[in-house]
C-alpha positions as CSV (number, residue, x, y, z in Angstrom):
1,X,0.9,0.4,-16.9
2,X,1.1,-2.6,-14.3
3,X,-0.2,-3.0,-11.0
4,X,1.0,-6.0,-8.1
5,X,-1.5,-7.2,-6.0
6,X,-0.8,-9.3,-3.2
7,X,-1.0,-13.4,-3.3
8,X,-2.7,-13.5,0.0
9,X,-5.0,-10.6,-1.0
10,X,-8.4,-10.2,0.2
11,X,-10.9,-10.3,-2.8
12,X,-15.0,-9.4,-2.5
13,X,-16.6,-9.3,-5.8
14,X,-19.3,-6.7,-5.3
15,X,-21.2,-6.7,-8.9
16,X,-20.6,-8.1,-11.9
17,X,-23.1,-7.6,-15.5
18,X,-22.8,-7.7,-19.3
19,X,-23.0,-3.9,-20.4
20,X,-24.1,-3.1,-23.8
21,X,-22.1,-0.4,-24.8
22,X,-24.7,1.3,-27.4
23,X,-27.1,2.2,-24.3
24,X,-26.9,5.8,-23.4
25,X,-26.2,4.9,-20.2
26,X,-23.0,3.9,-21.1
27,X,-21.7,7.5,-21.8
28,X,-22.5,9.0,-18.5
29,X,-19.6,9.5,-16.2
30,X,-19.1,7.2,-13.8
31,X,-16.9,7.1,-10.5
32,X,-17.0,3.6,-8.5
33,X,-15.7,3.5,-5.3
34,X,-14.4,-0.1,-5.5
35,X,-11.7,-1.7,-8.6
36,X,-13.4,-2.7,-12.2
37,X,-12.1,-5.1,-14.1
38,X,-13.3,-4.9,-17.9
39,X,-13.3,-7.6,-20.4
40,X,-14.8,-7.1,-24.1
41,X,-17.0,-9.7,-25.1
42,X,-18.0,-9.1,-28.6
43,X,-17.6,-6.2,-30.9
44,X,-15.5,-2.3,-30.1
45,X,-16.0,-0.3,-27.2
46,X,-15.4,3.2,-27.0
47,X,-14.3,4.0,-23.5
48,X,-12.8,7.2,-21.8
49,X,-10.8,6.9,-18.9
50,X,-9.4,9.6,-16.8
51,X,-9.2,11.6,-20.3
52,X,-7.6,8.8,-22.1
53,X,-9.7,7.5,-25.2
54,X,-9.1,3.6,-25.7
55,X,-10.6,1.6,-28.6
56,X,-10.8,-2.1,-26.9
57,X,-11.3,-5.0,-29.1
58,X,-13.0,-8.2,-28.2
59,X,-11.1,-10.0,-25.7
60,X,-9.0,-7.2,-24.0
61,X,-9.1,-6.9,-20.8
62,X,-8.7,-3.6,-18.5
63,X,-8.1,-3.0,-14.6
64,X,-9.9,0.2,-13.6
65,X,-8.4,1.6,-9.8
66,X,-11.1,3.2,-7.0
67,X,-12.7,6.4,-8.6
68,X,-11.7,6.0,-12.0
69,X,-13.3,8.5,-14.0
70,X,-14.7,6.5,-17.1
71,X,-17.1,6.5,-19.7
72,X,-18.2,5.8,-23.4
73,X,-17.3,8.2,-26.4
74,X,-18.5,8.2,-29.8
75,X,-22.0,7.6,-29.2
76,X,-23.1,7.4,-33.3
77,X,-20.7,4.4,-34.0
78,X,-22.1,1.2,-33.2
79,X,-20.2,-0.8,-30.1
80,X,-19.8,-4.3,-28.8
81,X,-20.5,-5.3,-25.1
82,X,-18.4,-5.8,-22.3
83,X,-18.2,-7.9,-19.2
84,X,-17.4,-5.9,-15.6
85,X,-17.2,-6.7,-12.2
86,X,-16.8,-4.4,-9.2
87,X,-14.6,-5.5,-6.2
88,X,-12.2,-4.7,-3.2
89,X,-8.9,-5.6,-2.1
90,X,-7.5,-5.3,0.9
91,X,-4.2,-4.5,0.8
92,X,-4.3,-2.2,-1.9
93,X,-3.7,-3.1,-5.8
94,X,-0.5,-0.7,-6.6
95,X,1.7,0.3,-9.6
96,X,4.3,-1.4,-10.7
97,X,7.1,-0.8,-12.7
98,X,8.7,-3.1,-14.9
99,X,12.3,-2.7,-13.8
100,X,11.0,-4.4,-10.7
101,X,10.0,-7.7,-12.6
102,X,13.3,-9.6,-10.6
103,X,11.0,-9.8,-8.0
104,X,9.0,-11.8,-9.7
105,X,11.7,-15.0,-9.0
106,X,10.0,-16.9,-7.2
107,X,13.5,-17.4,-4.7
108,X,12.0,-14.3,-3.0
109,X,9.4,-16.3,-1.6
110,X,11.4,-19.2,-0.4
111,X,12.0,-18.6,3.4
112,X,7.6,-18.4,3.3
113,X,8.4,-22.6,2.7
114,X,9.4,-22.7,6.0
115,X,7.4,-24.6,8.1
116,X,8.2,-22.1,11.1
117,X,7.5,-18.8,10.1
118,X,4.4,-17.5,9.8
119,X,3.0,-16.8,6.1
120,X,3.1,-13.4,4.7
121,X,3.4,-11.6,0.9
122,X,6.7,-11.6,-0.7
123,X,5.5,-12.6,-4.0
124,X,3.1,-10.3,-6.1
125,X,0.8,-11.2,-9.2
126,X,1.5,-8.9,-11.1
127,X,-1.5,-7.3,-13.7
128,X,-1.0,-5.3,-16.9
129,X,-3.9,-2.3,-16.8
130,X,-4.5,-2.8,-20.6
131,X,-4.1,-6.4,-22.3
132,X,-5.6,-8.8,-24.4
133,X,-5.1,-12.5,-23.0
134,X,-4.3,-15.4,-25.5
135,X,-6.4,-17.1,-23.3
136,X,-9.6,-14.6,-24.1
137,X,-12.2,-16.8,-24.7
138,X,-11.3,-18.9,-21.0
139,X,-11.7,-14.8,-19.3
140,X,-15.2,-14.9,-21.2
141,X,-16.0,-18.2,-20.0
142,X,-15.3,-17.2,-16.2
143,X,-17.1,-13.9,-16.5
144,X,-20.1,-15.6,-17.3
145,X,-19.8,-18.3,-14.5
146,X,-19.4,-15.4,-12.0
147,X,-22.3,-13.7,-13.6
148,X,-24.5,-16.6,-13.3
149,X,-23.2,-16.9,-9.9
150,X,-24.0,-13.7,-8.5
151,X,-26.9,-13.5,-9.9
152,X,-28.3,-17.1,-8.6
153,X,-26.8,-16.4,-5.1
154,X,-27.2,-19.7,-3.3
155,X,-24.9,-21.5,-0.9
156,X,-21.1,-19.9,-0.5
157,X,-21.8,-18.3,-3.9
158,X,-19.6,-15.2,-2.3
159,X,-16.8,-17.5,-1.5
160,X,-17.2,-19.3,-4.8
161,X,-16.9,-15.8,-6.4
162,X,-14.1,-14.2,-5.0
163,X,-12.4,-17.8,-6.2
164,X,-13.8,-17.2,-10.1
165,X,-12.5,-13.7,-9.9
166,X,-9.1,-14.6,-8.4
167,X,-9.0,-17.2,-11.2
168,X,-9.4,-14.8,-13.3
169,X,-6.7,-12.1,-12.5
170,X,-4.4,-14.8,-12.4
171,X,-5.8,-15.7,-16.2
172,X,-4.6,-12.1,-17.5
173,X,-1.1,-11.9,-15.3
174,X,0.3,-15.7,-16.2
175,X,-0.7,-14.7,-19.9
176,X,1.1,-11.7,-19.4
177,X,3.9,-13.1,-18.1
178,X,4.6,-15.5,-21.3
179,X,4.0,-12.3,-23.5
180,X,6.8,-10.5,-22.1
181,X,8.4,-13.4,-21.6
182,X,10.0,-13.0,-18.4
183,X,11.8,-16.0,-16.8
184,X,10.0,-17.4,-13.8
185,X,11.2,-20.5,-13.7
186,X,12.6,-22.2,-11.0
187,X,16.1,-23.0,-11.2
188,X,17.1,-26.5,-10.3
189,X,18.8,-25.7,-7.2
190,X,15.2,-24.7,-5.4
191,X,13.9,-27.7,-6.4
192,X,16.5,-28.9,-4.7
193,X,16.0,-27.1,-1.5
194,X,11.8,-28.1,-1.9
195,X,12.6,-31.8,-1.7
196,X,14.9,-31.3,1.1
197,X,12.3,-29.2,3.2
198,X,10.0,-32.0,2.7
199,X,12.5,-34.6,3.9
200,X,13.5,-32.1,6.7
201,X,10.0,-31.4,7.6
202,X,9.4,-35.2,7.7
203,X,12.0,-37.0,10.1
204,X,13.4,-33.8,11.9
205,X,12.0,-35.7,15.6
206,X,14.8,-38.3,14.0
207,X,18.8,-38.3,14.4
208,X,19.3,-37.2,10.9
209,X,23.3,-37.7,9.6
210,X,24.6,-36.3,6.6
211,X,24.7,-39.6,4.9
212,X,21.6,-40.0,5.2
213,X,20.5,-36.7,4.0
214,X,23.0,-36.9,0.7
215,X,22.1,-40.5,0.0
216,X,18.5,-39.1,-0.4
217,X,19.3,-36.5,-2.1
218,X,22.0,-38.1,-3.9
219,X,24.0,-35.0,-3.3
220,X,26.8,-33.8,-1.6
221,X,26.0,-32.3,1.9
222,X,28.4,-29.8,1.5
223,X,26.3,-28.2,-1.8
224,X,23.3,-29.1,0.4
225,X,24.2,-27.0,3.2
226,X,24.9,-24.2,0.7
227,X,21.2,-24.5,-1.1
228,X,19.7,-24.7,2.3
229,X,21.2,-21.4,3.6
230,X,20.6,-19.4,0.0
231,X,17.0,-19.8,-0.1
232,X,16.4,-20.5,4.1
233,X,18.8,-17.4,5.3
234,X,19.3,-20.6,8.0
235,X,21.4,-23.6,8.2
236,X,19.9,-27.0,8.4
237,X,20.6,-28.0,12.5
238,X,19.1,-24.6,13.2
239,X,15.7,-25.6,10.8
240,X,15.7,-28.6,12.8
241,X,16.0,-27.1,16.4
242,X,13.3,-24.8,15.8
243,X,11.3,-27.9,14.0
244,X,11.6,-29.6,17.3
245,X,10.8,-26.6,19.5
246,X,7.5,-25.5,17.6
247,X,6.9,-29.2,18.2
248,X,7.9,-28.6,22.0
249,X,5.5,-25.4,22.4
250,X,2.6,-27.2,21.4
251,X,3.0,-30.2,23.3
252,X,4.0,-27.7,26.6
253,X,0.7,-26.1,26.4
254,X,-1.8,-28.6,25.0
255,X,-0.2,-31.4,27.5
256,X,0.6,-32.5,30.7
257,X,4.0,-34.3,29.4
258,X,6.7,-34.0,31.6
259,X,9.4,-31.9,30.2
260,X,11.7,-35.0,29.9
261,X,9.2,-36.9,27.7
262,X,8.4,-33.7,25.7
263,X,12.3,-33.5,25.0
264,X,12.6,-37.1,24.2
265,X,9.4,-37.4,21.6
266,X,10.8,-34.4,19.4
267,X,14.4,-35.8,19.5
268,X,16.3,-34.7,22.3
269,X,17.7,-38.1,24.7
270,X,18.9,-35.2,27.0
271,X,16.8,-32.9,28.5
272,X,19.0,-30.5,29.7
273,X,20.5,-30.4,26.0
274,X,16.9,-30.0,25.2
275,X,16.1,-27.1,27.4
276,X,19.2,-25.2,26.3
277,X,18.0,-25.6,22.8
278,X,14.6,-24.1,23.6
279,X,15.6,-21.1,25.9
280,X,18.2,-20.3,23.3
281,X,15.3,-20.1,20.4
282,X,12.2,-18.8,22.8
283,X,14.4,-16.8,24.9
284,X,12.8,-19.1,28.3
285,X,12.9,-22.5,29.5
286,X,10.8,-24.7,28.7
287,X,9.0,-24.6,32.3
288,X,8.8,-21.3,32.4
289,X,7.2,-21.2,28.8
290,X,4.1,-24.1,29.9
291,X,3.8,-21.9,33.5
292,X,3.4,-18.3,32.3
293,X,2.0,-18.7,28.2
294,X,4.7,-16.8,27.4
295,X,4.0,-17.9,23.7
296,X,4.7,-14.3,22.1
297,X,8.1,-14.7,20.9
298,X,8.6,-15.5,16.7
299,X,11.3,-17.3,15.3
300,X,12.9,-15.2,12.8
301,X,14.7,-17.2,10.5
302,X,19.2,-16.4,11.0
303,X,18.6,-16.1,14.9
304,X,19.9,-18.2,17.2
């Protein structure tokens, strides 16, 4: 079984111990309102989840959901110890099912590049329930930094927490990842369309022509308009109008600029070019956007 959690999730580790899984504590049923992650630090442990029996081995790992029945079973064999920590997330950790892993190519999450749409969660990490890492003995290593954390609680210790913890998840799902080996990788065309965002992002106050743009990127601007619409869903004048007109907004309502300098700083000689620009993206002029904070409106990325 696999579960995605979101990239912008919100973590809070709640508790976190060693367990010693011969104490007679360990076999009572328990139900924890919060998510468990388990890791196995030494030795077998017997545990019984939801009427599953699983024999873990030092170094697996498993992801217990909200109210997960669990406990030990066979109480006269001698067992190992595990790490656990209790936590929330907000949204909520769901299944996953493998056929889905082509959402795990990281094009999905392109458009989020863009400097003018707000950020949101495209791209999940994806977590096996049940695995053992290569990378084991690093999982170890962070479960007892966030032990020793919690349990000396100084400082930002929560915030420096929720970071061992999300450090860790991401542990178990890259490993994952190279054990089923699934291809990730970034093809060469998005690197591409990265280093021409950057450029973009850079000079877009600036007349830009395409020679310029293809002898920095020492290709053709025909293949670069292509790569810029794939991954943007927009063309490169429109990324640059709205570049200039998120410039605009701010400068409307943190200054007292006149509109024609306002339109001249982010790269408009004309002001009445500039002002069709902006009402055309915010839907008002630019006047009428400084005089009433009519600031509500989104860019979505393909509009015009």
């Amino acid at each position: 079984m696999l579960y995605k959690m979101s990239r912008l999730a919100r973590l809070d580790v709640k508790c976190v111990d060693l367990c010693d899984a011969n104490h007679h504590t360990f076999f009572a049923e328990h139900h924890n309102p919060n998510y468990e992650l388990i890791a196995v630090a030494e030795g077998t442990v017997h545990l019984e989840v939801e009427g599953e029996r699983l024999k873990l081995s030092a170094g697996e790992s498993l992801l217990l959901r909200p109210w997960e029945s669990h406990g030990g079973w066979k109480p006269g064999e001698r067992q190992g110890r595990f790490f656990w920590a209790q936590f929330s997330c907000d949204p909520d950790i769901d299944e996953f099912l493998l056929h889905q892993a082509s959402e795990l190519n990281i094009i999905h999450a392109s458009q989020l590049e863009l400097r003018t749409i707000e950020s949101r969660s495209d791209d999940p990490l994806v977590i096996p329930r049940l695995f053992r890492p290569k990378q084991y003995y690093k999982l170890l290593g962070l479960f007892e930094e966030l032990m020793e954390t919690c349990k000396k609680p100084k400082g930002n210790f929560r915030f420096r927490a929720t970071i061992l913890l999300a450090e860790m998840l991401r542990l178990i799902s890259d490993d994952w990842l190279e054990h089923t080996k699934l291809d990730t990788a970034a093809p060469t065309s998005y690197m591409t369309y990265r280093r021409m965002l950057s450029y973009l992002n850079q000079f877009y106050t600036e007349d830009i022509p395409k020679q310029n743009l293809e002898r920095f990127m020492n290709r053709k601007y025909e293949y670069l308009c292509h790569v810029f619409k794939k991954y943007a869903n927009t063309n490169i004048q429109q990324y640059v109008h709205q570049l200039r007109t998120q410039r605009a907004k701010y400068l409307l309502r943190h200054t007292g600029k006149s509109v024609k300098t306002i339109a001249q700083e982010v790269g408009y000689p004309d002001p009445f070019h500039f002002s069709r620009i902006f009402k055309k993206i915010e839907g008002v002029a630019p006047q009428h956007y400084r005089n009433n904070g009519d600031h509500s409106r989104q860019y979505a990325p393909g509009s015009s």
